[in-house]
C-alpha positions as CSV (number, residue, x, y, z in Angstrom):
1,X,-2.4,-21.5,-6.3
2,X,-2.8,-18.9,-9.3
3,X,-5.5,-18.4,-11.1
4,X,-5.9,-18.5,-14.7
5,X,-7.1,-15.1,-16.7
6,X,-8.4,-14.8,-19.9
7,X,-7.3,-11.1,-19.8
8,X,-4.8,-8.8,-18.1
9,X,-5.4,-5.2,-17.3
10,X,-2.1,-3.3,-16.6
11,X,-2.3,0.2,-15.3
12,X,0.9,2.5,-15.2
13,X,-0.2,5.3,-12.6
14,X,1.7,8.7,-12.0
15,X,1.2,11.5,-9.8
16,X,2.8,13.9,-8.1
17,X,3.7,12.8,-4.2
18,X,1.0,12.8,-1.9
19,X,2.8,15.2,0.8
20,X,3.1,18.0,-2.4
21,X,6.9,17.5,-2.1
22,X,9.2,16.2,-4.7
23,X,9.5,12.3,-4.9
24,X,12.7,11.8,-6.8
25,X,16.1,12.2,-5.5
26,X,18.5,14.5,-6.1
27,X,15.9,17.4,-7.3
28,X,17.5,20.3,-7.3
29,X,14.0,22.4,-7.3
30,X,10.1,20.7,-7.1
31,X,9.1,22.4,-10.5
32,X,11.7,20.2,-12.2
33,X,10.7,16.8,-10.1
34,X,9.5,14.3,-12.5
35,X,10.2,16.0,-15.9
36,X,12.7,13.8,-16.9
37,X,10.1,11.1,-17.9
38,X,7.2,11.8,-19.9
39,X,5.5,8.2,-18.4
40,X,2.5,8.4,-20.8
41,X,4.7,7.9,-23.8
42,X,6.8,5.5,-21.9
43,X,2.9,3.6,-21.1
44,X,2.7,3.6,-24.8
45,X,6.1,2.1,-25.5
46,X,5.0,-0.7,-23.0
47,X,1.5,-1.4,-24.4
48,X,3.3,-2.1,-27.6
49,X,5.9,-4.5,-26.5
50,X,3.2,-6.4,-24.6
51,X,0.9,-6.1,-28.0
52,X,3.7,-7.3,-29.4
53,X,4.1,-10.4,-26.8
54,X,0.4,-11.0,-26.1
55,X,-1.9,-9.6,-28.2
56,X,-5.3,-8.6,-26.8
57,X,-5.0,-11.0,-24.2
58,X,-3.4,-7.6,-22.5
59,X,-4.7,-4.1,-21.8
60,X,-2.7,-1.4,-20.6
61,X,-3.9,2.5,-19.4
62,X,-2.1,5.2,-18.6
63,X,-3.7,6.7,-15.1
64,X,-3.2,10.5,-14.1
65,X,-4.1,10.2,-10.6
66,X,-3.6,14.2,-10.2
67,X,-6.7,14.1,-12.6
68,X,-8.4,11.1,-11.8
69,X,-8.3,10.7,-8.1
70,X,-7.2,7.7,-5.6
71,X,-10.6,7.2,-5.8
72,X,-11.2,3.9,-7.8
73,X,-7.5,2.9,-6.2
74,X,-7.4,2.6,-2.4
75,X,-4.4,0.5,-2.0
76,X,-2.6,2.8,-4.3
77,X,-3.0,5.3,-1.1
78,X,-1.3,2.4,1.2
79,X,1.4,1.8,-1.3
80,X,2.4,5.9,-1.3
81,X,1.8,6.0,2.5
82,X,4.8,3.4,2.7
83,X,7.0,5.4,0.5
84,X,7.0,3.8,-2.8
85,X,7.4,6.4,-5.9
86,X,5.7,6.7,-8.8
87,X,4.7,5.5,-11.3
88,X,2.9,2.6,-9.9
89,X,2.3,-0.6,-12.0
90,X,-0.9,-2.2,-11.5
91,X,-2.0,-5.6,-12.9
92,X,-5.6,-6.3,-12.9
93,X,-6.3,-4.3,-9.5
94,X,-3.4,-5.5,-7.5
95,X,-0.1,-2.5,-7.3
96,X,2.8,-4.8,-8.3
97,X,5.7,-2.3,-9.3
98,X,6.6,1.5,-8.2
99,X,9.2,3.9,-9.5
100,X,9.1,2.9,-13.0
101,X,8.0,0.8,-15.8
102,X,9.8,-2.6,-15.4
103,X,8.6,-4.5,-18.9
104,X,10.3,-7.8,-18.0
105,X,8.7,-7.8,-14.5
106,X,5.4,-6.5,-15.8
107,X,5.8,-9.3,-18.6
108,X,6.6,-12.3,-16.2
109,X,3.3,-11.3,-14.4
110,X,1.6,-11.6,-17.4
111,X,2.9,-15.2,-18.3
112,X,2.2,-16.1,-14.6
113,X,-1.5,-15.2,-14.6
114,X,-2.6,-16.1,-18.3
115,X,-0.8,-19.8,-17.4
């Protein structure tokens, strides 16, 4: 049974991983882990296409959890606990993607909660 919304909040979260190591494969040193990807731009690109597709029925924030803290997200803790990379895509409070921005996913979300 899904509830309908009148608006979606999507949250793209990045950090660095929670052990201080490097959370991509194949690094060859952890001062080059996770410069491949400038996710704020790529959060920018997203909240466009979803403009694009929705409107303002759709809000989307880029989240520096180095900066801001796991503070306001407590499952987000869980979610890195069991592995899962950043970035972490959350819709309206509930972590729904990790390891990168999947726009046809995060899209089909959408569609499911707005009805």
């Amino acid at each position: 049974m899904s509830e309908q919304v009148n608006k979606v909040l999507v949250e793209i979260l990045q950090g660095t991983a929670p052990q201080g190591g490097c959370n991509c494969s194949g690094c060859a040193s952890s001062s080059s882990c996770g410069s491949a990807m400038d996710w704020e731009a790529e959060t920018e690109k997203l909240s466009d296409e979803l403009a694009a597709s929705f409107g303002d029925k759709v809000e989307v924030k880029f989240v520096d959890i180095d900066k801001e803290g796991l503070g306001s997200y407590p499952t987000v803790g869980r979610v890195l606990q069991m592995g899962y990379p950043y970035p972490i895509t959350m819709i309206n409070g509930q972590p729904k993607f990790a390891g990168g921005i999947l726009s046809n996913d995060i899209k089909t979300s959408i569609n499911d909660l707005l009805g």
